[in-house]
Each structure stands twice: as C-alpha cells, then as structure tokens.
N, C-alpha and C positions, 0 to 999 in steps of 0.2 A: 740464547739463554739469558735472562734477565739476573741483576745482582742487585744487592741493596749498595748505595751509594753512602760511604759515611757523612753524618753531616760534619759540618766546620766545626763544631764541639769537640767532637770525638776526634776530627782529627790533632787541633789544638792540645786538646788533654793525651794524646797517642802521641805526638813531639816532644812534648813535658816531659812525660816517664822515660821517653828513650834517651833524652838530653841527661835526665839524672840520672837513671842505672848505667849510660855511660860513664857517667863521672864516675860513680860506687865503681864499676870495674876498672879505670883507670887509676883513682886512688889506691885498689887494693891491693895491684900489682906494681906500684910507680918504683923506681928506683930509690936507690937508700937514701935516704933525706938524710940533709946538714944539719940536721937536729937530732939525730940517733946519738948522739954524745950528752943530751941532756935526758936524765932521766925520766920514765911516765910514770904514771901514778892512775890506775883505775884502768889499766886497760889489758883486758885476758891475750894470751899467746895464740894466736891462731889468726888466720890470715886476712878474717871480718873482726880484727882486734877492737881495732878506731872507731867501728860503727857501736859495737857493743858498749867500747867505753864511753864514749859520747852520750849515747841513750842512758847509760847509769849515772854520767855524769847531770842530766838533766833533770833527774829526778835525786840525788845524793850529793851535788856537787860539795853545799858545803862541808859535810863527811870528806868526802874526796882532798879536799883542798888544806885540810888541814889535817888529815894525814899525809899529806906530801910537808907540810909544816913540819912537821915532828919528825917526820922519818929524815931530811935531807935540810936540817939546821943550815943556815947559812946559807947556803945553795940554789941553785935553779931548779924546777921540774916542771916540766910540762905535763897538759890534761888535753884532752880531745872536746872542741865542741862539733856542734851538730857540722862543717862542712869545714874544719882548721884545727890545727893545735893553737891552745895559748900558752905562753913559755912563762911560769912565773917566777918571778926575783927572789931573792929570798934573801934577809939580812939589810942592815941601816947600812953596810956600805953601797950595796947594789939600787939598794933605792936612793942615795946619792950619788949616785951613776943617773942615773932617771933624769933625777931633778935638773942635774948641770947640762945632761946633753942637751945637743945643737938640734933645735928644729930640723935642719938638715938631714940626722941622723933617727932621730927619733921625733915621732908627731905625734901630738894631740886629735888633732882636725884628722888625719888619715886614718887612725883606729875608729872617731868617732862616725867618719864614714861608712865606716868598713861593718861596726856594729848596727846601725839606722841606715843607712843607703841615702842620706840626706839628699842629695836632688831629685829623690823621688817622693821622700816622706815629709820635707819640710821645702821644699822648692830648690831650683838651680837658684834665684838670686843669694839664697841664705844660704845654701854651700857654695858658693863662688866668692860671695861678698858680707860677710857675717861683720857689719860694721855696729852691731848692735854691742858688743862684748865693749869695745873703746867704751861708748856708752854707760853701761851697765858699770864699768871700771872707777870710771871716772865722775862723769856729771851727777848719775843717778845716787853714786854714796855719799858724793860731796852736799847732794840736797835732802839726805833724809831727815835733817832737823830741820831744815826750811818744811819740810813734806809732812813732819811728824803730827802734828794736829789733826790733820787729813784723816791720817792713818786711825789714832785712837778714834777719830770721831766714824770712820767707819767699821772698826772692830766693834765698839758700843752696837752701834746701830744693826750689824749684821748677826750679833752674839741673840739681842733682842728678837731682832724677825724668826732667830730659828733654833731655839732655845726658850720654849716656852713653862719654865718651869714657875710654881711657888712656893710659898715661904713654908707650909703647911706639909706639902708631900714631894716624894719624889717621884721624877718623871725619867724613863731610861731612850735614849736615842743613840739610831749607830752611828755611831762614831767618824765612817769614811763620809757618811753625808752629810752628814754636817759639819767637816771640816773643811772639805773641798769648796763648797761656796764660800766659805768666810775666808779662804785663804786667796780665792779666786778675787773676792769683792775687794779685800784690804790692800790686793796688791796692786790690782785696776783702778783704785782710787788715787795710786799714785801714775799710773801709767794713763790713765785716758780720761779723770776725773769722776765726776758722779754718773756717768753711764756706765759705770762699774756694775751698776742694780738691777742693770736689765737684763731681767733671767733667759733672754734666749742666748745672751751674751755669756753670763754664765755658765749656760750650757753648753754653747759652741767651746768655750776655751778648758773647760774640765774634760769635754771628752776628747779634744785633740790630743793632751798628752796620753791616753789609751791607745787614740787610734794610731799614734808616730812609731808606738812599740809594736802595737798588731802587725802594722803593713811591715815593717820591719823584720818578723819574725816573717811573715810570707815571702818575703823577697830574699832572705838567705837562702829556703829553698827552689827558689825561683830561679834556672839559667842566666846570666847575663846578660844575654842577647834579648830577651823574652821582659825582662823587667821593664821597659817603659812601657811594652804593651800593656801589662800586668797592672802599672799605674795608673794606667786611663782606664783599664776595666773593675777595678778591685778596690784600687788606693782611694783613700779616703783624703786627700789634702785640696784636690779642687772644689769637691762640695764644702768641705771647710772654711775655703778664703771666699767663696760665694755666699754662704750664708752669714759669716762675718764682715761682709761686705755691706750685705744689706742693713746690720745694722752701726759700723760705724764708719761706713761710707761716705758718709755726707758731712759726719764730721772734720772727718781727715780733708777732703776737699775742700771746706770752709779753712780750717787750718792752715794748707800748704798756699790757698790763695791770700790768704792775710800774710802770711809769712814770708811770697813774694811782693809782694806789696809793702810791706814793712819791715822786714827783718824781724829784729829782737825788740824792736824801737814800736811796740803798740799803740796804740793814741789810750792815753789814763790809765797808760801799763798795764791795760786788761790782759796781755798775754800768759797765760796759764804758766805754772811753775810743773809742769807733766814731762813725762816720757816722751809724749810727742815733740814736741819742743826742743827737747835734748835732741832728737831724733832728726829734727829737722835741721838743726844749727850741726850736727853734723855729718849730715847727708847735702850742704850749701856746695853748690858748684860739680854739684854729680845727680844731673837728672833722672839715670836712672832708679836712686833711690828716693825720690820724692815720687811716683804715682803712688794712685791711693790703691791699688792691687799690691803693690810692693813692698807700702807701707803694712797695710792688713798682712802679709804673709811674714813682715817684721815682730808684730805684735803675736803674732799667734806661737811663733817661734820662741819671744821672751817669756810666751805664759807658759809653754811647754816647758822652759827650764825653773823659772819660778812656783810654780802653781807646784810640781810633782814634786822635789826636793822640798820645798817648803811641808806638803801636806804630810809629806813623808816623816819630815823631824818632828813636825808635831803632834804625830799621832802616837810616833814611839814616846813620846814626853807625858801625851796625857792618858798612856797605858800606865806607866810607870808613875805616875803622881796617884793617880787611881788604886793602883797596886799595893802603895806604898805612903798610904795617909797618915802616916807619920811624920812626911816632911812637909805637912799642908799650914800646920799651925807655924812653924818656925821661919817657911816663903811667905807667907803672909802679914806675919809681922815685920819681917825688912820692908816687903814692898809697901804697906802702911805705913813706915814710918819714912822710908825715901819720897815715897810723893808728897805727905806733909810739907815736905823740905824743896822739893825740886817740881811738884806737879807733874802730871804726866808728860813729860819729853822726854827725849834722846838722850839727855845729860842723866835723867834717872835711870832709865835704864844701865848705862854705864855702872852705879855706884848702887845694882842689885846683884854683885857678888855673889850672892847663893843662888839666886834663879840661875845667873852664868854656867856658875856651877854644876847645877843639878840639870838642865838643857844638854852642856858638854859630855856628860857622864850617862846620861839616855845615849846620846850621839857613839860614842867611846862601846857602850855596849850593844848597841844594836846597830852600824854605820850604814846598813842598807844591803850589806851584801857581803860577800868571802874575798870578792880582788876587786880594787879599786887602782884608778891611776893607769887605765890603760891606754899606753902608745903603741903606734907601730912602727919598726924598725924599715926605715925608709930605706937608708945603708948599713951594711952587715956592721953592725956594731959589736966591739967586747967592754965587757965588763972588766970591775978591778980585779977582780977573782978570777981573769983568763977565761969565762965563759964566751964562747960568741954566736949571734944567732943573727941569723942569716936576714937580710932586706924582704917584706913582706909578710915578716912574722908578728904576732899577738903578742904583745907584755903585758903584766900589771904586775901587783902587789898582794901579797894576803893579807891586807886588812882584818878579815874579823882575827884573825890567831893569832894576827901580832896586838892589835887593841886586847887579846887577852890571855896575854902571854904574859907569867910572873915577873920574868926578867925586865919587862918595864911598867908594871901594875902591880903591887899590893890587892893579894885579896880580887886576883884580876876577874874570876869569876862570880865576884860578889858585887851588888849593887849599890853604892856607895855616894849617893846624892849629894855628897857636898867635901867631897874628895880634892876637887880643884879649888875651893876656895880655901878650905884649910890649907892646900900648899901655897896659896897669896897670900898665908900669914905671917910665913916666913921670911925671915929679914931678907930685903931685895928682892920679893920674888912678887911683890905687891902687883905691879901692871903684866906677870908672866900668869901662864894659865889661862886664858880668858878663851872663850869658843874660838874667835876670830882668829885665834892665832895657828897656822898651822906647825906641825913639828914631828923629827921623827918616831915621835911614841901614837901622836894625834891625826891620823891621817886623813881623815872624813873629809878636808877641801883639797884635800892632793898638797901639790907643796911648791914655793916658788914660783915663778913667773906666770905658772899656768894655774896653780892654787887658783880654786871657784872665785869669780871676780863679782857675783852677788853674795858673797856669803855676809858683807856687813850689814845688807838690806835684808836679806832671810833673819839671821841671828837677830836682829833688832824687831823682826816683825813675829818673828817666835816668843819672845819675851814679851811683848806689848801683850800678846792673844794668850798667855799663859798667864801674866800678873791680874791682866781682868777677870779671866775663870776665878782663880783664885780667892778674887775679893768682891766675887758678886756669887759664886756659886759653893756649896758644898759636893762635893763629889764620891763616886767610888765607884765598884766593878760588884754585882751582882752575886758574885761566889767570891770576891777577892784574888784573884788567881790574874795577872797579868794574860792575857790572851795570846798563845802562838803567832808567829811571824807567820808567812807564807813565804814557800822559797822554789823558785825553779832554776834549776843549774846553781851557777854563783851568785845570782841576784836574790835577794832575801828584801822584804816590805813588808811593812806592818798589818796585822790583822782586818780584813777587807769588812767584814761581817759581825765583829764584835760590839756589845753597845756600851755606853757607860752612863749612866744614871746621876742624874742636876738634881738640886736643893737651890731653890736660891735663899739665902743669905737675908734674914731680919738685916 
C-alpha cells in the first residue's frame, strides 16, 4: 500500500508546533514560580491565564502598564510577554537599586540579549565583542566639534535633496521618509564620510534597524535549538553585511591597510577624522576586529542604534513643533540670534536653551515606550523594599507614568515646550536640566554607567536638524492635530504614516 511521504517542509514546520505547544503545555502546568509574591497585572484566572494576558498585553500593554503604576505605587508588578514575565520596579528607590547594581547581579548586555537574540540578529562578533560602545563613549563625543561642520554641512545638503519645497506654496511629505535618510546621511557623515550619499547605502542601513526587530520578534517564538537554523533560512543580517559590503568594502580595506602601514601618523595627515578611525585605533593589537566583514557588521550595528533612537526623537519633536506653532517664532529667534553670535557649531548649540528644552520635553512626553531600562537579573537580586526576584528574570521601569506622573511634573499631562528652560532660570540651576543629563524624574537615557553612551552625539544632532527646519522652513500638520504614536506591547514609536507640510522661508 503506497503513503504520501511528507516533505522536509512539513516536517520542519510539524517539529516547530510540537516544540511550542510543548512549551505552552509545560508553562501552563509548571510548578509555583518564585515570582507569585510579586503581583500581575493583565492577567485572567484560569489556567491559559499567561497566554491571554500576554496577547492583551501586546495589543494594550501601555494601558496595562500603568495600571499596574497606579494601582501598586511604589512597588513591583509583573506583566506577561509573549514567552516571560517582566517584573517592573516601581518607585526612585527601586530604580536606584537598578542603577548601583553589580553587573554581576544585574545586566544590560543579557536582557538586551534576551530581547534581540544578538548573535543571531547583529552577529556573534558584536554580541561577544561590542568594542564599539568604548568608542561611541569616548573618542566619538569627544570629536563632535572637531566633526560639527561635517555635520551642518550634511544636514543642509540632505534637507535640500529631499525637501523640495518653495517660497510660494506648500508641499506635504511623510514624515518617516524623509527623516530616516537625513538621519541615516548626517550621521554617516561622521562615521564613514561622504559615502554617507550613496543611496543603496542608505538603504542597506535604514532597513537593518527594521529587520534587527523583525528577526527578533521571529526568534522569541522560535525553539532555541531551531534558532541558528532559522537564521540561515529567515534572518536577514548576512544579506545585510553582504550587500554593505559591497559598497563600503573597498573602503574599509583601503583604510585598515593604511592604518597598518601608518598608524595615526598619515603622510599630510590625510587620515580622516571618522568612525572608522576611532574604530581602528581601537580595535589596534586585536585582529579580530580589523576585517573588513567585521568592520561592516561594526557599522551596521552602530547605525542600528543611531539611525532608530535618533529618527525616533526626531519625529516625536517635529510632530510636536508642528502641533504646536506657537513655539516656532520664539525657537527661531534664540537660534537667529545664537548663530549670529557663535555660527553654526557645537558651542551654539549648547547656548539654545529653549530648543534644549523644548527636544527634552518632546523626549519626557513621548520616551518611546511604557518600561525602559531593562536588565536581567543575572543572580536572585533584592530590592530595598525586600522585593526579590529570582536569576533569569525581566526588569525595567515605567517610564511613560513616571515621566507623567504629577508628583514629579507640573501639569505632567500637558505639553510644556520650554518647561526645562524656565527651571535653568532659577538661581543654580543654569547648567541642570539639559537633555543630556540623565535623572530620576528624566529617564529616556536610562541612568548611570549604563546611561545611552551616544546620547551627546544624538542630542547634538537632533538640535542641528531641528534649528535648520526652523530657519529655512515654515511648517505645520494638515488638520493640526499631532498624529497618534503606534504602540505594540510596551514599545510605543512615532507615527509611521503621518505627513507634515514645508514652506520654505523668503
């Protein structure tokens, strides 16, 4: 008697579902977890509690999240994501528990893991060896005034190619695309020079950060075992370093063989003041970070964290300036009359207090999302407040509730554009308040040693692309109505789809 034979497909996809309906039935019956002492929040009684909540929480998280805010002040509560709890902190002492612990105890790198699947999504060299943060820490913010010319002169240049508006009428463009290459170009002009322009370049490095979240989002429900296949059939990061390969391969080659050949020491100091550079001087005496594969999956990595946080604050800034064209004449005028004084540099930027401002206070209302600052508990850690939660579990913070939360905001749900600079007006309080600064009311760079180690090269390049709008463009929103975020689970991002409408400026 003859049988159909299944193919390899079907059996591959018939492994998958059995691998995870075992999980679902192992989860649903597992014994009483060491976290049934911290309260849920979103999740019904019944024995597919976790799956139910989890699915509400993906489509309501922020709901979700700040009702656990309100109901359990000060405290911890845990939420269900799609295959974990995450246990959130609750209160400035707990989040100073955060801040002071020991790597040991608490990690950055292992939740970000844990979230991204980094040796699958961004390479093993860059989750094994992420020497690029040193970098980024250091060399890259110590040279953004050496770098700043650069910069304005490729924000000009980029605003022009793709912002074709005149003096006469106006023209409406959306808004993600055209921010995402100028964010891509201005920031590539400091990392790999004027091959920042070349649009297949640009398109390689805006869609990587999409595709780091996609493959990411497939590999949580992917088995573990099953995930590096999944990355060779599915994952998108080796067509990536291959097609960025092709175009700044030959670069980086040229580079790294000057750079063994000379050092820092160029003949007529021709050697570029870039990322690469930084990159190389300290990548010196460790081969494996000098190939040009290595290098490329370094860069693609940095744009993934620049290029998406960056486009990200500045879409929420120029919803809200849009929004709110009221604070267009009073930014315009500081920044007119600082560059008079200082011309377009680094040093101006510092002394446009109300753009600071009114950036922080976009940032403060809309941070990106409902928990930020997530670690994972490496060893069973307790809090000051006797909470303890167990090795391998999810933290963060509530961010958006506490950013708008009265007890440390005035008016916390109202929009207040120049909120931080009036409190720099008060005696001593001149150099406090500033984006850059993190703090426990300010959370949007996390806090302390792990605080965003580009945020002084975002902040600075957020200000540069927002004082130019400003004073080359008139602006506004179609209906006037700021545009809805988009939010799935606790992650919340600026409106993908929305357009906003250029004048340029007699």
């Amino acid at each position: 008697m003859l049988t159909d034979t299944p193919s390899p497909a079907t059996l591959v996809v018939g492994i998958v579902l059995a691998l995870i309906v075992s999980q679902l039935i192992w989860k649903s019956f597992d014994p009483r977890s060491r976290l049934d002492a911290i309260p849920s929040v979103g999740i019904p009684h019944h024995p597919f509690g976790f799956y139910f909540g989890a699915w509400d929480y993906i489509k309501n998280g922020r709901a979700i999240t700040e009702e656990g805010y309100r109901k359990y002040p000060g405290k911890a509560f845990k939420v269900a994501l799609a295959n974990r709890w995450l246990v959130i902190v609750n209160g400035r002492t707990s989040i100073e528990d955060l801040r002071n612990a020991s790597d040991d105890y608490v990690s950055l790198a292992e939740a970000t893991n844990s979230l991204l699947h980094l040796e699958h999504t961004i390479g093993q060299e860059q989750y094994r060896d992420p020497y690029q943060i040193t970098v980024i820490r250091t060399p890259m913010t110590r040279n953004i005034t050496g770098c700043f010319s650069d910069m304005r002169s490729e924000v000009v240049a980029a605003f022009e190619d793709l912002v074709p508006a005149k003096t006469d009428e106006w023209i409406s463009l959306p808004a993600m695309e055209l921010v995402l290459p100028v964010v891509s170009r201005v920031s590539n002009r400091v990392f790999i020079g004027l091959q920042c322009r070349d649009p297949d370049y640009i398109k390689i490095t805006t869609q990587f950060a999409v595709e780091v979240a996609q493959d990411a989002a497939w590999f949580h429900i992917t088995p573990t075992v099953l995930r590096p296949i999944a990355a060779l059939l599915f994952g998108h990061l080796e067509t990536a370093t291959r097609r960025a390969m092709k175009v700044v391969g030959p670069m980086l080659q040229h580079r790294i063989e000057m750079d063994d050949k000379y050092g820092r020491d160029w003949p007529n100091s021709d050697r570029p003041n870039d990322l690469i550079s930084w990159l190389l001087d300290e990548a010196r005496g460790h081969p494996a970070r000098r190939s040009v594969r290595t290098m490329t999956r370094t860069l693609l990595n940095v744009n993934f964290g620049a290029i998406h946080t960056t486009t990200q604050g500045f879409l929420h800034a120029l919803y809200h300036i849009a929004a709110n064209v009221e604070y267009v004449e009073p930014l315009r005028a500081e920044i007119e009359s600082v560059v008079k004084s200082e011309g377009w540099t680094k040093a101006a930027m510092g002394k446009m207090v109300k753009l600071d401002s009114f950036l922080k206070e976009s940032s403060r209302f809309a941070p990106g999302g409902a928990v930020s600052m997530l670690r994972q508990i490496v060893q069973d850690f307790t809090f000051s407040d006797g909470t303890t939660v167990p090795a391998g579990t999810l933290v963060g913070i509530p961010i958006l509730a506490a950013h708008h939360d009265e007890a440390n905001y005035a008016n916390a749900d109202s929009f207040d554009g120049f909120r931080f600079s009036r409190m720099r007006e008060q005696v001593g309080e001149g150099i406090k308040h500033q984006m850059v600064t993190p703090s426990l009311d300010f959370l949007t760079f996390g806090l302390g040693r792990h605080a965003c180690p580009g945020r002084f090269f975002g902040v600075n390049e957020q200000k540069l692309m927002m004082a130019h709008v400003l004073v080359t463009y008139d602006l506004k929103l179609r209906d006037g109505v700021r545009p809805e975020d988009e939010w799935i689970a606790h992650i919340g991002a600026a409106n993908t789809t929305a357009e906003v409408m250029f004048r340029r400026r007699s």
